[in-house]
N, C-alpha and C positions, 0 to 999 in steps of 0.2 A: 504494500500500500504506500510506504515513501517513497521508492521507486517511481511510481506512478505520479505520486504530487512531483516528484523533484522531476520530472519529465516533460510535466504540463506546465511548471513553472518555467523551465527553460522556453518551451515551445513560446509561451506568452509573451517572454521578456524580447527572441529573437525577430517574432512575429511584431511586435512594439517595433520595435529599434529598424526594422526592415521596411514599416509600412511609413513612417514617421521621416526617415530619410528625407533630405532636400533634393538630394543627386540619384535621380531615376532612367533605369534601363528604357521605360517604355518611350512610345513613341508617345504618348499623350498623356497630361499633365494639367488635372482644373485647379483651379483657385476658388475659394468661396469666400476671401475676405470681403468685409464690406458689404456693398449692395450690389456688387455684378460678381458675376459669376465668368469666370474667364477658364477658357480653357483652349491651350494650346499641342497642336500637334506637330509632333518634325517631320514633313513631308517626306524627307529625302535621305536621309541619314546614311552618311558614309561618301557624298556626293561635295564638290570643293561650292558650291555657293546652294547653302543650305537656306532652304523654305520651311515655312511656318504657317499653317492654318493654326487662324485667329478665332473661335466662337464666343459671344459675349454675351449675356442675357442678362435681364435685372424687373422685376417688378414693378422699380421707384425710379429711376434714372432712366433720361433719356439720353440714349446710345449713339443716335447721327450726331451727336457735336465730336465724339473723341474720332482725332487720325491717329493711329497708332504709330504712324512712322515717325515722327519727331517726340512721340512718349517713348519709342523703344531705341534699346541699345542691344547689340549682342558682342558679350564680352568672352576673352577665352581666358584661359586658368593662366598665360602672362601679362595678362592687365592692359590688353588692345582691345580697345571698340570700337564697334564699326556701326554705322548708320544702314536703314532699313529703306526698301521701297514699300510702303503700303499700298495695296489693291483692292479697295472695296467690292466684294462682293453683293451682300443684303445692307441694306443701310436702312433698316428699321428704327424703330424709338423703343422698344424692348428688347429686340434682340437683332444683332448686327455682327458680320463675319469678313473675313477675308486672307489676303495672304501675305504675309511680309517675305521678302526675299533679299539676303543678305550678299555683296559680290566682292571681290578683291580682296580675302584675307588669307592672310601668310597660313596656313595649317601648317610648317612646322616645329614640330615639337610641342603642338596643342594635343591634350590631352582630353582636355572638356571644355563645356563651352556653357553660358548660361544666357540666357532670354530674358532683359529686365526692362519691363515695363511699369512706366511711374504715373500715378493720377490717375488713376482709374477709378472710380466707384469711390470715392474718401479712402482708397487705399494707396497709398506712400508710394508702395514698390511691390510688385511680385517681382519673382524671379525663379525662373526655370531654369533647369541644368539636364544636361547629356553628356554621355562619355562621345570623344570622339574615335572614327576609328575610320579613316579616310579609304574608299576602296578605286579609286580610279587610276 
């Protein structure tokens, strides 16, 4: 029987610590701070000028005022950012999408990269991260 709690304790604590993470394997990544709901996907991963589906939803906020290209930066794990092209696709008042697309950065010896977008919803800053792993 302690076998058993010391087993589900571990499971719990790994499961905690793995889902809690900032730096995520998947390609897709929401935010729920605030009043929008943001959640971004990496199109392309592994590709030298990486894409970003945008989706944004909010109950309370209206969504056609934000561009996300001059709230977004994508930085790599040596302290380089780069500026974004945004492309709206849905430019609703609740819910609005589209696609950021990043060009001209050095991949190497990046490792990871993170997606930080500021002022969104009364939230400061998300920030999204991926590992890199360049395949072209």
């Amino acid at each position: 029987m302690k076998l058993l709690k010391l087993c589900i304790t571990v499971i719990t604590v790994m499961t905690f610590f793995f889902t809690t993470n900032a730096f995520s394997k998947e390609t897709s990544i929401k935010s729920t701070e605030g009043r929008v709901v943001v959640t971004v996907t990496y199109m392309n991963p592994g590709k030298r000028e990486p894409a970003f589906e945008i989706k944004m939803s909010s109950n309370v906020i209206n969504l056609r005022k934000y561009d996300l290209g001059p709230l977004s930066v994508l930085r790599d794990d040596k302290g380089n950012d780069y500026e974004g092209e945004w492309t709206p696709i849905t430019k609703r008042r609740r819910d609005s999408s589209g696609t950021l697309l990043f060009k001209g950065i050095d991949w190497r010896h990046v490792k990871e990269i993170e997606l930080i977008i500021k002022n969104v919803g009364r939230t400061k800053e998300r920030i999204f991260k991926w590992p890199v792993q360049i395949s072209e």
